[in-house]
PAVOVEX-639090 format. One record per residue (C-alpha): chain; residue in one letter; x, y, z. Coordinates in nm, 3 decimals. Layout:
BEGIN
> A_A_X_Y_Z
...
% end
This chain:
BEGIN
> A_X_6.876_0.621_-6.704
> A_X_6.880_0.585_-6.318
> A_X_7.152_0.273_-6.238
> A_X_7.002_0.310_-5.885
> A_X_6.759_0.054_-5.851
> A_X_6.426_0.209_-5.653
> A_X_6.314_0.035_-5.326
> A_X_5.981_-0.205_-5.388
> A_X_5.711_-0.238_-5.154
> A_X_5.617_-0.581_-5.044
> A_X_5.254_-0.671_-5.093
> A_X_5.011_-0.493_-4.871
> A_X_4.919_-0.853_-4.748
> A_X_5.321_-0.898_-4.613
> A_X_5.311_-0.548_-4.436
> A_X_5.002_-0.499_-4.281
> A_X_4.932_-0.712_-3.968
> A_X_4.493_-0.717_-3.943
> A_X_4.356_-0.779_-3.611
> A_X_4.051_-0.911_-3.540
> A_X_3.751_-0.660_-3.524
> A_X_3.711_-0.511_-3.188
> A_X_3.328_-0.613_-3.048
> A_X_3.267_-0.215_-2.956
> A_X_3.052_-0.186_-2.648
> A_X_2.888_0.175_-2.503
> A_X_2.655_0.222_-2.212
> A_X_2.430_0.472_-2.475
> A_X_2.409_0.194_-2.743
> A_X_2.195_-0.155_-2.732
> A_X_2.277_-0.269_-3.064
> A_X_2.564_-0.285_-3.302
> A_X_2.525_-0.427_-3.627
> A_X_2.591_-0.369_-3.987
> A_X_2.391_-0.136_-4.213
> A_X_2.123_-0.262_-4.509
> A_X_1.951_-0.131_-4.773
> A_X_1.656_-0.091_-4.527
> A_X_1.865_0.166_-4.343
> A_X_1.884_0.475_-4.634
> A_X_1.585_0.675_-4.421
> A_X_1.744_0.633_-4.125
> A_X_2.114_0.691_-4.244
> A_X_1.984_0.946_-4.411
> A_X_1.836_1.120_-4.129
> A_X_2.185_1.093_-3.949
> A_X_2.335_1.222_-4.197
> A_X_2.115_1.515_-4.218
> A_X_2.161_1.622_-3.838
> A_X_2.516_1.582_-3.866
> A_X_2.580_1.799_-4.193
> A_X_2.339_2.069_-4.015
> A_X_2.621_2.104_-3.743
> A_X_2.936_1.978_-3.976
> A_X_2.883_2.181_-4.270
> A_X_2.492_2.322_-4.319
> A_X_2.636_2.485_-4.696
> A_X_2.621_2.128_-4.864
> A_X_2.367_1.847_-4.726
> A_X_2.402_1.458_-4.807
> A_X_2.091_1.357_-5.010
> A_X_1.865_1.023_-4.950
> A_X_2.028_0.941_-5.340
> A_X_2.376_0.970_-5.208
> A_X_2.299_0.729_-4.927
> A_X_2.138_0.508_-5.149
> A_X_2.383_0.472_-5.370
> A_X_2.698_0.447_-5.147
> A_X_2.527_0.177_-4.970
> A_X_2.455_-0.026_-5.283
> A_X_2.820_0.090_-5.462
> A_X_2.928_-0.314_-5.526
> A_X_3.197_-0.232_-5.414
> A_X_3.118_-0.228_-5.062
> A_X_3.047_-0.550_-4.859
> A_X_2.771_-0.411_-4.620
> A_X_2.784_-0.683_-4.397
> A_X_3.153_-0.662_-4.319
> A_X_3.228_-0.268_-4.443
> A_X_2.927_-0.078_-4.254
> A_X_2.869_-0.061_-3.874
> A_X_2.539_0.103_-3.722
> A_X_2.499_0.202_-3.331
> A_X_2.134_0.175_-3.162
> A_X_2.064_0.360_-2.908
> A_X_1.766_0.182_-2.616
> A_X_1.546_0.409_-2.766
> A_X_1.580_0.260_-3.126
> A_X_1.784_0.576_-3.246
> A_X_2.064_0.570_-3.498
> A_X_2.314_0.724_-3.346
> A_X_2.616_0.688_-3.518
> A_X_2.742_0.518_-3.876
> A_X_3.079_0.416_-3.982
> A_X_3.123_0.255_-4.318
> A_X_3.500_0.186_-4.471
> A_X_3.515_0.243_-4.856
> A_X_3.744_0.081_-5.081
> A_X_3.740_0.222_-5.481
> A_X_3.848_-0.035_-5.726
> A_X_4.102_0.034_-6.002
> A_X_4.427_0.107_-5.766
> A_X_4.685_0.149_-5.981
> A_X_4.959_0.339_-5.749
> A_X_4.736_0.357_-5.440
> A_X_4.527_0.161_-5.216
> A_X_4.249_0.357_-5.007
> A_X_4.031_0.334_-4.759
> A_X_3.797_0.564_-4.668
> A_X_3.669_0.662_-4.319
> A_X_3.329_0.755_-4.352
> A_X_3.014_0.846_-4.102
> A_X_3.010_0.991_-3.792
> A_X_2.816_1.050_-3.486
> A_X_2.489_1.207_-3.411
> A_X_2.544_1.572_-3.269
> A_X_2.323_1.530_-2.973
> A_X_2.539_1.193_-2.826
> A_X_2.893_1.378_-2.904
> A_X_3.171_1.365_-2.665
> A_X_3.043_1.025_-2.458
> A_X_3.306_0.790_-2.585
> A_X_3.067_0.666_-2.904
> A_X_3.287_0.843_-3.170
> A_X_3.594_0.620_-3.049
> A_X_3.444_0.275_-3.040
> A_X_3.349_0.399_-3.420
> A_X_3.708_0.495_-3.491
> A_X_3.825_0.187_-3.334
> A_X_3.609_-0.028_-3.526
> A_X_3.706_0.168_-3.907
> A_X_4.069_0.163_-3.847
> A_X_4.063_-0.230_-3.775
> A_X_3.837_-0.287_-4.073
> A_X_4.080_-0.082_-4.301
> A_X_4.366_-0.256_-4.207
> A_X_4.165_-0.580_-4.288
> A_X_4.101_-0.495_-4.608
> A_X_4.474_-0.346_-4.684
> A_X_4.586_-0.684_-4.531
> A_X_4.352_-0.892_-4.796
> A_X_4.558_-0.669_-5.081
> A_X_4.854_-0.857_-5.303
> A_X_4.936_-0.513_-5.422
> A_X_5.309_-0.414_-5.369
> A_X_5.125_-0.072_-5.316
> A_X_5.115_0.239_-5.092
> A_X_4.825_0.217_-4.797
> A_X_4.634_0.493_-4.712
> A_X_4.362_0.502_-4.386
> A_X_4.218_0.840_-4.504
> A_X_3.964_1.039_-4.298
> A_X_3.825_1.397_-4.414
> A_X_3.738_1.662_-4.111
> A_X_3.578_1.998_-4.194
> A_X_3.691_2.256_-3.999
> A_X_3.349_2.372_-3.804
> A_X_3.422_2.008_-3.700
> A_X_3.745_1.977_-3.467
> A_X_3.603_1.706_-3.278
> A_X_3.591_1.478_-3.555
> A_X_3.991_1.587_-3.618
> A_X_3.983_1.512_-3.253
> A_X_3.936_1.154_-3.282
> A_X_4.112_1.081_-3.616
> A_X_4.473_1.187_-3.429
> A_X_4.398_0.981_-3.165
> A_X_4.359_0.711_-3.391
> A_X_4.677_0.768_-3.511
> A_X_4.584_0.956_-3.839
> A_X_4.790_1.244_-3.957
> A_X_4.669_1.583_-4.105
> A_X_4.866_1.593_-4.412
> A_X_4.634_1.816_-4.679
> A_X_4.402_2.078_-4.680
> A_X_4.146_2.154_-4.978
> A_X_3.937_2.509_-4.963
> A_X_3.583_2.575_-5.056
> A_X_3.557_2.863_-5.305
> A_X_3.259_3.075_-5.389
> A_X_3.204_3.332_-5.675
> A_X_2.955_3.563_-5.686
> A_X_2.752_3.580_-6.007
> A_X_2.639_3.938_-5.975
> A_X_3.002_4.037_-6.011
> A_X_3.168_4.075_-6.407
> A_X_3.276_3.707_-6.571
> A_X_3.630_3.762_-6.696
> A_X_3.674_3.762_-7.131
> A_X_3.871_3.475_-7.143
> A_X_3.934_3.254_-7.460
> A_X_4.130_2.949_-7.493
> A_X_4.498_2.905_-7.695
> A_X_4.444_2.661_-7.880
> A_X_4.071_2.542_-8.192
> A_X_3.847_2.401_-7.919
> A_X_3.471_2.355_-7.957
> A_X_3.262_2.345_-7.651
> A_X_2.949_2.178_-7.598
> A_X_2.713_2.125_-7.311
> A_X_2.792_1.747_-7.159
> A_X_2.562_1.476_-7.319
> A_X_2.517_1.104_-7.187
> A_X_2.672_0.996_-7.487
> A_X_3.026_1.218_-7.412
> A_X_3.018_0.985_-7.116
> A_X_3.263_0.701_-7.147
> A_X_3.539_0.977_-7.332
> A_X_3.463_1.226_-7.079
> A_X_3.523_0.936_-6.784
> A_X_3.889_0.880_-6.943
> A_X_4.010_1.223_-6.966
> A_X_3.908_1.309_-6.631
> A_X_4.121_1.016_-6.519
> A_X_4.415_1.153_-6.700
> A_X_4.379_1.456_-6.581
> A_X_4.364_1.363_-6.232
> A_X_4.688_1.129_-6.296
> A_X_4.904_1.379_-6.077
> A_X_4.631_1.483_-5.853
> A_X_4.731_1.411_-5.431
> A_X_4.643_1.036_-5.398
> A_X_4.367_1.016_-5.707
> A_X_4.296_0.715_-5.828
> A_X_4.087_0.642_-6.211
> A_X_3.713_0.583_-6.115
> A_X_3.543_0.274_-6.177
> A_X_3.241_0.298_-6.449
> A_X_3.000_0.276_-6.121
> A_X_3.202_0.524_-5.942
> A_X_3.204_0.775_-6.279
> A_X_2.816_0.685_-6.325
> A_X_2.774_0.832_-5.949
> A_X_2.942_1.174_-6.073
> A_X_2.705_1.203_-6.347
> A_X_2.355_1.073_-6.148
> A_X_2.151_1.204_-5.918
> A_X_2.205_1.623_-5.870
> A_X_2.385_1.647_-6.146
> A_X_2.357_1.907_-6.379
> A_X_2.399_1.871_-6.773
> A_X_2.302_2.185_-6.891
> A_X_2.592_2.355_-6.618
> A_X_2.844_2.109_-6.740
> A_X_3.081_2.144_-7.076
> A_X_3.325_1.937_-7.244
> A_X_3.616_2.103_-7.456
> A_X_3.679_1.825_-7.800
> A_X_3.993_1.921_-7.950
> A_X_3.864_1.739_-8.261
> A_X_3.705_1.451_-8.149
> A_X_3.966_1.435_-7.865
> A_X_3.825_1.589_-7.506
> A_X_4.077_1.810_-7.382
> A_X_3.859_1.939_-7.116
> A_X_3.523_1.885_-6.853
> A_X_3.384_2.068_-6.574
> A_X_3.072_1.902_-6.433
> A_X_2.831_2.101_-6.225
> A_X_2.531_2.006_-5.957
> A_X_2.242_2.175_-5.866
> A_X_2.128_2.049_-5.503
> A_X_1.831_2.306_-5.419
> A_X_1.876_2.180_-5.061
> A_X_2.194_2.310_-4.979
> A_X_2.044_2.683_-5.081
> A_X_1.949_2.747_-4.760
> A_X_2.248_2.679_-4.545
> A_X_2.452_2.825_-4.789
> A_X_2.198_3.164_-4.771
> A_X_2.218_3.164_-5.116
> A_X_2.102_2.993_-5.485
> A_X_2.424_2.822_-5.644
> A_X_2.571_2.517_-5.888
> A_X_2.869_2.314_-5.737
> A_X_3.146_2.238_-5.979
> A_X_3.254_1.846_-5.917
> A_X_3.516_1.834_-6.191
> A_X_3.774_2.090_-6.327
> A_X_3.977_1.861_-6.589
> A_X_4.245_1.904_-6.879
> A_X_4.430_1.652_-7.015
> A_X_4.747_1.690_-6.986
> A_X_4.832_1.747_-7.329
> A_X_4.663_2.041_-7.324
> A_X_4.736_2.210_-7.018
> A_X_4.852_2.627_-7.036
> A_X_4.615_2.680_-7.304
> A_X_4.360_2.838_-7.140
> A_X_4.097_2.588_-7.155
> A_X_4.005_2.538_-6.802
> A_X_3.894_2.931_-6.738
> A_X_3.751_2.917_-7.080
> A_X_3.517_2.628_-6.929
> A_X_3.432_2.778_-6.597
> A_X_3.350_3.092_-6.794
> A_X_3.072_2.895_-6.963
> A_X_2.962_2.717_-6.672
> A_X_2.947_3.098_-6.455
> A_X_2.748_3.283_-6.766
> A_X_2.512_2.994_-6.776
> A_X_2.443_2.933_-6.411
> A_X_2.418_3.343_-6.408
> A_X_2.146_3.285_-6.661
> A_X_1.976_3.016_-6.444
> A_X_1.906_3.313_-6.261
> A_X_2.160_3.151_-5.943
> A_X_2.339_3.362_-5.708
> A_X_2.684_3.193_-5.658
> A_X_2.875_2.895_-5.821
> A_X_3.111_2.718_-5.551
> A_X_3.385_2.443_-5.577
> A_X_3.628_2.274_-5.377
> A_X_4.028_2.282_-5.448
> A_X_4.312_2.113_-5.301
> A_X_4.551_2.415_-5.139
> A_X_4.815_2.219_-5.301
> A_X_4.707_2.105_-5.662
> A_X_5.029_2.076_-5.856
> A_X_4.805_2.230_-6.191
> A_X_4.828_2.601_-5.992
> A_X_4.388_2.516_-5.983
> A_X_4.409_2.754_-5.694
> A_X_4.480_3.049_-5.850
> A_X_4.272_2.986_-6.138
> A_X_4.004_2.978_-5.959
> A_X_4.120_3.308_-5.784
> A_X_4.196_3.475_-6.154
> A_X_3.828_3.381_-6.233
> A_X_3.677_3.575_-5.938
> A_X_3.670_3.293_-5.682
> A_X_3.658_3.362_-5.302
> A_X_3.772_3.105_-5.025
> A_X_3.533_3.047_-4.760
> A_X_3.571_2.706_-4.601
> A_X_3.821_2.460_-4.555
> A_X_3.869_2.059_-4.503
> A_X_4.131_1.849_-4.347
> A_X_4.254_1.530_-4.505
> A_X_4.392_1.283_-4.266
> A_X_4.564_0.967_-4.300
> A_X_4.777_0.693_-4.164
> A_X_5.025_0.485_-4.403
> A_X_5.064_0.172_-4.439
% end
Protein backbone atom coordinates (compact mmCIF):
# COMPACT_ATOMS: atom_id res chain seq x y z
CA UNK A 1 0.00 0.00 0.00
CA UNK A 2 0.93 3.55 -1.27
CA UNK A 3 2.35 5.61 2.11
CA UNK A 4 2.12 8.59 -0.31
CA UNK A 5 -0.92 10.26 0.43
CA UNK A 6 -2.74 11.42 -3.15
CA UNK A 7 -3.52 15.18 -3.63
CA UNK A 8 -7.55 15.98 -3.04
CA UNK A 9 -9.43 18.33 -5.00
CA UNK A 10 -11.29 21.00 -3.19
CA UNK A 11 -14.97 21.21 -3.97
CA UNK A 12 -15.84 22.41 -7.41
CA UNK A 13 -17.70 25.28 -5.50
CA UNK A 14 -13.96 26.46 -3.83
CA UNK A 15 -12.24 26.31 -7.35
CA UNK A 16 -14.35 27.59 -9.81
CA UNK A 17 -14.95 31.40 -9.74
CA UNK A 18 -18.78 31.88 -11.84
CA UNK A 19 -19.34 35.15 -13.34
CA UNK A 20 -22.35 36.58 -14.01
CA UNK A 21 -23.99 35.66 -17.44
CA UNK A 22 -22.87 37.90 -20.18
CA UNK A 23 -26.27 39.82 -21.73
CA UNK A 24 -25.04 38.73 -25.51
CA UNK A 25 -26.00 41.39 -28.00
CA UNK A 26 -25.67 40.99 -32.19
CA UNK A 27 -26.77 43.44 -34.83
CA UNK A 28 -28.50 40.04 -36.77
CA UNK A 29 -30.47 39.07 -33.59
CA UNK A 30 -33.67 40.97 -31.89
CA UNK A 31 -34.28 38.59 -29.26
CA UNK A 32 -32.44 36.42 -26.82
CA UNK A 33 -34.20 34.30 -24.57
CA UNK A 34 -34.37 30.84 -23.25
CA UNK A 35 -35.85 27.84 -25.09
CA UNK A 36 -39.49 26.02 -24.14
CA UNK A 37 -41.21 23.18 -24.89
CA UNK A 38 -43.01 25.29 -27.58
CA UNK A 39 -39.68 25.53 -29.38
CA UNK A 40 -39.10 21.48 -30.54
CA UNK A 41 -40.40 22.53 -34.36
CA UNK A 42 -38.36 25.23 -34.50
CA UNK A 43 -35.20 23.71 -32.75
CA UNK A 44 -35.81 21.09 -34.67
CA UNK A 45 -35.70 22.79 -37.88
CA UNK A 46 -32.23 24.30 -36.78
CA UNK A 47 -31.08 21.43 -36.08
CA UNK A 48 -31.95 19.94 -39.32
CA UNK A 49 -30.11 22.71 -41.49
CA UNK A 50 -27.21 22.48 -39.42
CA UNK A 51 -26.69 18.53 -39.49
CA UNK A 52 -27.29 18.90 -43.46
CA UNK A 53 -23.94 20.96 -43.53
CA UNK A 54 -22.27 19.37 -40.13
CA UNK A 55 -22.75 15.84 -40.76
CA UNK A 56 -25.79 14.95 -43.50
CA UNK A 57 -24.90 10.78 -42.57
CA UNK A 58 -26.86 11.06 -39.15
CA UNK A 59 -29.81 13.77 -38.68
CA UNK A 60 -31.22 14.92 -35.14
CA UNK A 61 -34.90 13.81 -34.97
CA UNK A 62 -38.01 16.08 -33.64
CA UNK A 63 -37.94 12.98 -30.65
CA UNK A 64 -34.40 13.80 -29.79
CA UNK A 65 -35.24 17.47 -29.41
CA UNK A 66 -38.11 16.68 -27.51
CA UNK A 67 -36.68 14.80 -25.19
CA UNK A 68 -33.40 16.70 -24.43
CA UNK A 69 -35.46 19.65 -23.83
CA UNK A 70 -37.72 17.93 -21.29
CA UNK A 71 -34.54 15.62 -19.78
CA UNK A 72 -35.31 16.95 -15.84
CA UNK A 73 -32.32 17.40 -15.69
CA UNK A 74 -32.05 20.49 -17.53
CA UNK A 75 -33.37 23.86 -16.15
CA UNK A 76 -34.63 25.42 -19.50
CA UNK A 77 -34.97 28.68 -18.21
CA UNK A 78 -31.42 29.06 -16.98
CA UNK A 79 -29.58 26.03 -19.22
CA UNK A 80 -30.99 26.92 -22.88
CA UNK A 81 -30.42 30.18 -24.83
CA UNK A 82 -32.30 30.89 -28.28
CA UNK A 83 -31.22 33.84 -30.84
CA UNK A 84 -34.10 35.65 -33.01
CA UNK A 85 -33.32 37.01 -35.83
CA UNK A 86 -35.86 40.58 -37.01
CA UNK A 87 -37.33 38.29 -39.20
CA UNK A 88 -38.56 35.85 -36.41
CA UNK A 89 -35.87 33.16 -37.46
CA UNK A 90 -34.10 30.84 -35.07
CA UNK A 91 -30.89 31.28 -35.73
CA UNK A 92 -28.82 29.79 -33.34
CA UNK A 93 -29.33 27.42 -29.96
CA UNK A 94 -27.02 26.81 -27.16
CA UNK A 95 -28.16 24.64 -24.32
CA UNK A 96 -25.51 23.43 -21.40
CA UNK A 97 -26.19 19.79 -20.21
CA UNK A 98 -25.39 18.48 -16.96
CA UNK A 99 -25.95 14.31 -16.45
CA UNK A 100 -26.65 13.36 -12.93
CA UNK A 101 -24.88 10.48 -11.17
CA UNK A 102 -21.09 12.01 -11.19
CA UNK A 103 -19.23 9.79 -9.44
CA UNK A 104 -15.46 10.75 -10.61
CA UNK A 105 -16.53 13.47 -13.04
CA UNK A 106 -18.52 16.49 -13.39
CA UNK A 107 -19.66 17.52 -17.07
CA UNK A 108 -21.02 19.91 -18.92
CA UNK A 109 -21.95 19.72 -22.19
CA UNK A 110 -21.77 22.36 -24.98
CA UNK A 111 -24.50 21.80 -27.15
CA UNK A 112 -26.27 23.71 -30.36
CA UNK A 113 -24.92 25.72 -32.77
CA UNK A 114 -25.58 28.21 -35.39
CA UNK A 115 -27.66 28.28 -38.45
CA UNK A 116 -25.39 27.72 -41.64
CA UNK A 117 -26.71 30.62 -43.55
CA UNK A 118 -25.71 33.42 -40.49
CA UNK A 119 -22.08 31.65 -39.98
CA UNK A 120 -19.03 33.65 -39.56
CA UNK A 121 -20.91 37.18 -38.33
CA UNK A 122 -19.83 37.07 -34.74
CA UNK A 123 -23.27 35.01 -33.58
CA UNK A 124 -21.36 31.72 -32.86
CA UNK A 125 -19.19 33.69 -30.17
CA UNK A 126 -21.82 35.52 -28.20
CA UNK A 127 -23.20 31.66 -28.07
CA UNK A 128 -19.85 30.37 -26.86
CA UNK A 129 -19.58 33.18 -24.53
CA UNK A 130 -22.83 32.66 -23.06
CA UNK A 131 -22.23 28.33 -22.60
CA UNK A 132 -18.89 28.68 -21.12
CA UNK A 133 -20.26 31.21 -18.35
CA UNK A 134 -23.28 29.01 -17.75
CA UNK A 135 -20.95 25.90 -17.29
CA UNK A 136 -18.84 27.41 -14.98
CA UNK A 137 -22.08 28.38 -13.04
CA UNK A 138 -23.18 25.21 -12.70
CA UNK A 139 -19.52 23.63 -11.82
CA UNK A 140 -19.42 26.54 -9.27
CA UNK A 141 -22.99 25.36 -7.65
CA UNK A 142 -21.08 21.68 -7.28
CA UNK A 143 -19.78 20.50 -3.52
CA UNK A 144 -18.06 17.74 -5.35
CA UNK A 145 -14.24 17.52 -4.61
CA UNK A 146 -14.41 16.43 -8.37
CA UNK A 147 -12.70 16.88 -11.77
CA UNK A 148 -14.55 19.72 -14.15
CA UNK A 149 -14.95 19.22 -17.55
CA UNK A 150 -16.45 22.17 -20.22
CA UNK A 151 -16.73 19.58 -23.07
CA UNK A 152 -17.66 20.55 -26.65
CA UNK A 153 -17.82 17.88 -29.64
CA UNK A 154 -16.76 19.29 -33.36
CA UNK A 155 -17.10 17.02 -36.40
CA UNK A 156 -14.59 17.41 -38.70
CA UNK A 157 -16.65 18.73 -42.00
CA UNK A 158 -17.12 21.37 -39.23
CA UNK A 159 -13.76 23.38 -38.43
CA UNK A 160 -15.55 26.42 -37.73
CA UNK A 161 -17.28 25.11 -34.86
CA UNK A 162 -13.50 23.81 -33.60
CA UNK A 163 -12.87 27.37 -34.53
CA UNK A 164 -14.74 28.88 -31.82
CA UNK A 165 -14.37 26.22 -29.07
CA UNK A 166 -10.27 27.14 -28.98
CA UNK A 167 -11.01 30.49 -28.79
CA UNK A 168 -13.00 29.85 -25.93
CA UNK A 169 -10.29 28.35 -24.40
CA UNK A 170 -11.27 24.62 -24.98
CA UNK A 171 -8.66 22.08 -25.81
CA UNK A 172 -8.82 19.22 -28.43
CA UNK A 173 -7.87 16.38 -26.34
CA UNK A 174 -9.77 13.10 -28.08
CA UNK A 175 -10.82 11.94 -31.22
CA UNK A 176 -13.59 9.11 -31.79
CA UNK A 177 -14.04 7.64 -35.61
CA UNK A 178 -17.16 6.70 -37.41
CA UNK A 179 -16.95 3.13 -38.76
CA UNK A 180 -18.99 1.54 -41.48
CA UNK A 181 -19.25 -2.18 -42.59
CA UNK A 182 -20.60 -3.26 -45.51
CA UNK A 183 -23.19 -6.04 -45.29
CA UNK A 184 -22.73 -7.43 -48.75
CA UNK A 185 -19.24 -8.42 -47.70
CA UNK A 186 -18.68 -12.15 -45.61
CA UNK A 187 -19.59 -11.86 -41.55
CA UNK A 188 -16.59 -13.40 -39.82
CA UNK A 189 -17.36 -17.23 -37.85
CA UNK A 190 -16.75 -16.05 -34.62
CA UNK A 191 -17.90 -17.77 -31.30
CA UNK A 192 -17.43 -16.69 -27.85
CA UNK A 193 -14.89 -18.44 -24.98
CA UNK A 194 -16.80 -18.84 -22.55
CA UNK A 195 -21.39 -20.78 -22.08
CA UNK A 196 -23.18 -17.60 -23.13
CA UNK A 197 -26.78 -17.50 -24.37
CA UNK A 198 -27.84 -14.66 -26.51
CA UNK A 199 -31.11 -13.22 -26.87
CA UNK A 200 -32.62 -10.34 -28.72
CA UNK A 201 -32.97 -7.21 -26.00
CA UNK A 202 -36.47 -7.17 -24.30
CA UNK A 203 -37.95 -4.19 -22.12
CA UNK A 204 -37.79 -6.37 -19.32
CA UNK A 205 -33.61 -6.99 -19.73
CA UNK A 206 -33.78 -3.27 -19.14
CA UNK A 207 -32.80 -2.29 -15.65
CA UNK A 208 -29.79 -5.40 -15.77
CA UNK A 209 -28.83 -4.36 -19.12
CA UNK A 210 -28.63 -0.40 -17.76
CA UNK A 211 -26.03 -1.73 -14.97
CA UNK A 212 -23.70 -3.66 -17.01
CA UNK A 213 -23.38 -1.09 -19.52
CA UNK A 214 -22.32 1.19 -16.68
CA UNK A 215 -19.69 -1.21 -15.66
CA UNK A 216 -18.52 -1.63 -18.69
CA UNK A 217 -18.07 1.88 -19.45
CA UNK A 218 -16.28 2.28 -15.84
CA UNK A 219 -12.82 2.87 -17.70
CA UNK A 220 -14.23 4.47 -20.69
CA UNK A 221 -12.49 8.44 -21.39
CA UNK A 222 -14.62 10.60 -18.98
CA UNK A 223 -17.97 8.14 -18.85
CA UNK A 224 -20.08 8.59 -16.32
CA UNK A 225 -23.24 5.71 -15.16
CA UNK A 226 -26.51 7.04 -16.83
CA UNK A 227 -29.36 8.10 -14.94
CA UNK A 228 -32.67 5.77 -15.43
CA UNK A 229 -34.00 8.86 -17.72
CA UNK A 230 -30.79 9.11 -19.45
CA UNK A 231 -30.71 4.96 -20.04
CA UNK A 232 -34.60 5.19 -20.95
CA UNK A 233 -33.39 7.79 -23.84
CA UNK A 234 -30.93 4.96 -25.23
CA UNK A 235 -33.66 2.56 -25.45
CA UNK A 236 -36.71 5.11 -26.87
CA UNK A 237 -37.39 6.60 -29.78
CA UNK A 238 -35.17 4.95 -33.02
CA UNK A 239 -34.23 2.32 -31.24
CA UNK A 240 -34.10 -0.96 -32.47
CA UNK A 241 -34.93 -4.24 -30.39
CA UNK A 242 -34.90 -6.74 -32.83
CA UNK A 243 -30.95 -5.34 -33.91
CA UNK A 244 -29.99 -5.35 -30.32
CA UNK A 245 -28.66 -8.57 -28.12
CA UNK A 246 -27.76 -9.17 -24.67
CA UNK A 247 -25.12 -11.98 -23.75
CA UNK A 248 -26.55 -13.67 -19.88
CA UNK A 249 -23.82 -15.61 -18.56
CA UNK A 250 -26.49 -17.38 -16.46
CA UNK A 251 -28.70 -14.92 -15.40
CA UNK A 252 -25.69 -12.50 -15.22
CA UNK A 253 -25.38 -10.04 -18.54
CA UNK A 254 -21.98 -10.17 -19.61
CA UNK A 255 -22.69 -8.36 -22.72
CA UNK A 256 -25.16 -5.61 -24.93
CA UNK A 257 -24.94 -3.99 -28.16
CA UNK A 258 -27.95 -1.79 -28.87
CA UNK A 259 -28.76 -0.81 -32.41
CA UNK A 260 -31.05 2.16 -34.16
CA UNK A 261 -32.72 2.29 -37.20
CA UNK A 262 -33.23 6.14 -38.22
CA UNK A 263 -34.65 5.78 -41.96
CA UNK A 264 -33.77 9.49 -42.22
CA UNK A 265 -30.24 9.41 -42.10
CA UNK A 266 -30.41 6.78 -45.31
CA UNK A 267 -30.14 9.33 -47.56
CA UNK A 268 -27.18 11.37 -46.52
CA UNK A 269 -25.47 8.43 -45.72
CA UNK A 270 -26.37 7.07 -49.64
CA UNK A 271 -27.11 4.05 -48.14
CA UNK A 272 -29.79 1.72 -45.83
CA UNK A 273 -28.03 0.99 -42.34
CA UNK A 274 -28.55 0.26 -38.26
CA UNK A 275 -26.29 2.40 -35.90
CA UNK A 276 -24.79 0.51 -33.03
CA UNK A 277 -25.17 2.89 -29.69
CA UNK A 278 -23.64 0.42 -27.27
CA UNK A 279 -20.75 -2.15 -27.52
CA UNK A 280 -20.53 -3.43 -23.70
CA UNK A 281 -18.78 -6.32 -21.61
CA UNK A 282 -18.48 -6.39 -18.23
CA UNK A 283 -15.45 -6.49 -17.16
CA UNK A 284 -15.41 -9.81 -15.81
CA UNK A 285 -15.76 -11.10 -18.93
CA UNK A 286 -13.64 -9.29 -21.17
CA UNK A 287 -11.06 -11.54 -23.83
CA UNK A 288 -13.67 -13.99 -24.26
CA UNK A 289 -14.87 -13.20 -27.35
CA UNK A 290 -18.20 -11.97 -26.55
CA UNK A 291 -18.26 -8.60 -28.02
CA UNK A 292 -17.56 -9.88 -31.89
CA UNK A 293 -19.79 -12.73 -31.05
CA UNK A 294 -22.57 -9.88 -30.49
CA UNK A 295 -21.85 -7.66 -33.42
CA UNK A 296 -21.90 -10.86 -35.46
CA UNK A 297 -25.56 -11.22 -34.52
CA UNK A 298 -26.43 -7.77 -34.82
CA UNK A 299 -24.52 -7.71 -38.76
CA UNK A 300 -26.40 -11.21 -39.88
CA UNK A 301 -29.63 -9.77 -38.67
CA UNK A 302 -29.49 -6.25 -40.00
CA UNK A 303 -28.13 -8.20 -43.35
CA UNK A 304 -31.43 -9.98 -43.13
CA UNK A 305 -33.38 -6.69 -42.68
CA UNK A 306 -32.37 -6.50 -46.10
CA UNK A 307 -29.90 -3.07 -44.93
CA UNK A 308 -26.87 -2.14 -46.71
CA UNK A 309 -24.34 -1.07 -43.98
CA UNK A 310 -24.24 -1.15 -40.09
CA UNK A 311 -22.11 1.93 -38.70
CA UNK A 312 -20.81 2.89 -35.16
CA UNK A 313 -18.78 5.32 -33.51
CA UNK A 314 -15.40 4.45 -31.43
CA UNK A 315 -13.15 6.40 -29.38
CA UNK A 316 -9.45 6.22 -31.30
CA UNK A 317 -8.30 5.61 -27.87
CA UNK A 318 -10.67 3.08 -26.01
CA UNK A 319 -8.45 1.34 -23.49
CA UNK A 320 -10.74 -2.21 -24.38
CA UNK A 321 -8.57 -2.27 -27.99
CA UNK A 322 -12.76 -1.55 -29.41
CA UNK A 323 -10.88 -0.20 -32.36
CA UNK A 324 -9.54 -3.02 -33.71
CA UNK A 325 -12.39 -5.12 -33.02
CA UNK A 326 -14.32 -3.37 -34.92
CA UNK A 327 -11.55 -3.51 -37.68
CA UNK A 328 -11.23 -7.59 -37.14
CA UNK A 329 -15.05 -7.63 -37.79
CA UNK A 330 -14.85 -5.91 -41.22
CA UNK A 331 -15.31 -2.30 -40.08
CA UNK A 332 -14.13 0.69 -42.23
CA UNK A 333 -13.37 4.29 -40.81
CA UNK A 334 -14.99 7.01 -42.54
CA UNK A 335 -15.54 10.04 -40.34
CA UNK A 336 -14.16 11.50 -37.43
CA UNK A 337 -15.13 13.87 -34.27
CA UNK A 338 -13.21 16.11 -32.04
CA UNK A 339 -13.77 16.21 -28.32
CA UNK A 340 -12.85 19.42 -26.70
CA UNK A 341 -12.65 20.56 -23.28
CA UNK A 342 -11.45 22.96 -20.70
CA UNK A 343 -10.70 21.75 -16.93
CA UNK A 344 -11.65 22.93 -14.15
Amino acid sequence: MSTIDEPRLAPLSERVAAAASPVPSHPLIREWRAATLGDVDDVHELYQAMDAVDHPNYLTTRDEVEEQLGFTFIDLERDTLLAITHDGVLAAIGIVMEPPRQETLVREFMNGGVHPALRGRGIGRELIAWQRVRGEQKLAASDKALPGWLVGYADARSPGRRRLLEAAGFEAVRYFQTMERELADPIPEVTPRTDVRIVPYESEFAAAVHAARDDAFRDHWGSQPLSDEHFASLVSGTFEPALSFVAFAGEEVAGVVLSDVNEEDWAGQGFSSAYVSTVAVTRPFRGRRIAPVLLRCVLEAARARGLDRVVLDVDAENPTGALGLYTGMGFRATQSEIGLLRVY
